[in-house]
C-alpha positions in Angstrom: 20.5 33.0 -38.1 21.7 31.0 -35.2 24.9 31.8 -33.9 26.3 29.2 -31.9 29.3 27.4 -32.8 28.8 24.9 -34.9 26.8 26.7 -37.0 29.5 29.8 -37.6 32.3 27.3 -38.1 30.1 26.0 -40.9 29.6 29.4 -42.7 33.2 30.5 -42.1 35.5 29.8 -45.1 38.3 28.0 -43.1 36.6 26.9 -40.4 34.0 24.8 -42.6 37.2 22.7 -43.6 39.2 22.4 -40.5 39.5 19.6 -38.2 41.1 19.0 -35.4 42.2 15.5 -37.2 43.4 17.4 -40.1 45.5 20.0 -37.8 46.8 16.7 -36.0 47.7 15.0 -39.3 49.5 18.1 -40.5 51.8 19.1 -37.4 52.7 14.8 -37.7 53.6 14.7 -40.6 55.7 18.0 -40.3 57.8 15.6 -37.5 56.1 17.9 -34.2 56.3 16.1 -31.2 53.2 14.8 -29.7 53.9 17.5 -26.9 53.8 20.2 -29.2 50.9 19.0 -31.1 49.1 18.7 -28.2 49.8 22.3 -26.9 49.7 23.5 -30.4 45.7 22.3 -30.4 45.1 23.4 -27.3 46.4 26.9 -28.6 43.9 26.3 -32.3 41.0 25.4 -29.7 41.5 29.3 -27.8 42.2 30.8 -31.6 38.8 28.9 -32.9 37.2 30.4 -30.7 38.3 33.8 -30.0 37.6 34.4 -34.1 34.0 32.2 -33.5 33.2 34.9 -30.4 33.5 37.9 -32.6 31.6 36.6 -35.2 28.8 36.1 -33.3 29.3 39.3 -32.0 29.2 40.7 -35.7 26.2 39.1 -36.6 24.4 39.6 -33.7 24.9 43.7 -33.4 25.0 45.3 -36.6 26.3 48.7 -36.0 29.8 47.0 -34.7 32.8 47.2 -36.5 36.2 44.8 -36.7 39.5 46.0 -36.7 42.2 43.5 -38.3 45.2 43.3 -36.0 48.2 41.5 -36.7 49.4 38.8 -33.6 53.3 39.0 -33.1 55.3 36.1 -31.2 57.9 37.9 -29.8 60.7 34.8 -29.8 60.4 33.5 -33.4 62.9 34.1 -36.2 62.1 37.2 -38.2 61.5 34.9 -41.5 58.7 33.3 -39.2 57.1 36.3 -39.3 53.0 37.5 -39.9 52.8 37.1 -44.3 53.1 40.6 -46.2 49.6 40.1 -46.9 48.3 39.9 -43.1 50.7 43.2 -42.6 49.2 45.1 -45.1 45.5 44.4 -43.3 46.5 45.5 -40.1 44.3 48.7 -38.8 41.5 47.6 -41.9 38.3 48.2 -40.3 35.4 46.0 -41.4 31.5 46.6 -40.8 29.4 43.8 -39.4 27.0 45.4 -42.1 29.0 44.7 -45.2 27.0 42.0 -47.1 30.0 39.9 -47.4 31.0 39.7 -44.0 31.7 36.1 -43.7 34.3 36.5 -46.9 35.8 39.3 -45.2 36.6 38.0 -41.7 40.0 36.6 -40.3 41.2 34.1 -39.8 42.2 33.6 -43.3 44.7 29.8 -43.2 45.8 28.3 -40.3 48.4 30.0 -38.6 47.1 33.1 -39.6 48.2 36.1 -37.4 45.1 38.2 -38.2 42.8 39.0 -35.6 39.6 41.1 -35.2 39.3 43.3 -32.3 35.6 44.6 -31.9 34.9 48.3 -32.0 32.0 50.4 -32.4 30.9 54.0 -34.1 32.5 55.8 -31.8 36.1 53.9 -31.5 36.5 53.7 -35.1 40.1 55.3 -35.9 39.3 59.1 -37.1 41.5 57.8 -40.2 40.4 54.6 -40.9 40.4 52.1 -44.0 37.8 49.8 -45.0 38.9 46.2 -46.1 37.9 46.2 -49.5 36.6 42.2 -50.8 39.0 43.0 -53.6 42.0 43.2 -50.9 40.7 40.2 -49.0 42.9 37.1 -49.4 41.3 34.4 -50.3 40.7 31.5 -47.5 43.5 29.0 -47.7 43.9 26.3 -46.0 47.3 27.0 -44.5 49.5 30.2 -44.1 52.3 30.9 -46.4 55.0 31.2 -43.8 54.3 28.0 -42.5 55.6 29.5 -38.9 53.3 27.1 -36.8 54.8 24.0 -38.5 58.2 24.5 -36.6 57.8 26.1 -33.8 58.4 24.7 -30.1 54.7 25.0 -28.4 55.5 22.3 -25.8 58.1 24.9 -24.7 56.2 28.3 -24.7 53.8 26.4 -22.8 
């Protein structure tokens, strides 16, 4: 399989319906400023592809694992806060050899704080918990919290 950009974005549940016009649309509608829509894009572009450069990584090597972490923003309101669900995946450990990797992987809705740092064999907690497809959430187009939508990117900047 290839593995450049375009083609992972394709395969990956959220990013196969993502645009950067829909993002735009969203964070207008939601009254943002066009300064924080821009930085806020700029911030989706780095995001995009962080997730896109462990993927690749995934499928290109597999005996390498990812490890869900959890982002925190330090200056938001604790109601803005990562979703229950994306806490309760933090430390889950996923195999690039699982057949259902693509389901599996982060990010799972826009805004989504999960992450996946990559580890191999020999980093891999001595405790450690396998995400389980049946734990996964399911690929939605935005985040529960909604925490992006209100948040002043123009000034973190």
């Amino acid at each position: 399989m290839q593995t450049d950009d375009k083609t992972l974005s394709n395969i990956h549940p959220l990013f196969s319906r993502l645009s950067g016009e829909v993002i735009w649309l969203l964070m207008e509608e939601h009254d943002a400023s066009s300064e924080d829509i821009n930085v806020f894009m700029d911030n989706v572009m780095a995001w995009r592809s962080a997730h896109l450069q462990n993927m690749r990584r995934l499928f290109e090597n597999k005996e390498l694992y990812l490890q869900i972490t959890v982002d925190r923003v330090g200056d938001i309101p604790a109601d803005q806060e990562a979703c229950i669900t994306c806490e309760k995946l933090s430390g889950k450990i996923i195999p690039a050899s699982h057949p259902d990797l693509i389901s599996l992987l982060p990010p799972y809705s826009l805004g989504c704080r999960c992450r996946g740092k990559i580890i191999t064999k020999a980093e891999l907690p001595k405790s450690h918990d396998y995400l389980a497809l049946e734990d996964c959430p399911k690929h939605s187009f935005m985040c529960s919290t909604g925490w992006f939508l209100n948040y002043s990117w123009a000034d973190k900047k």
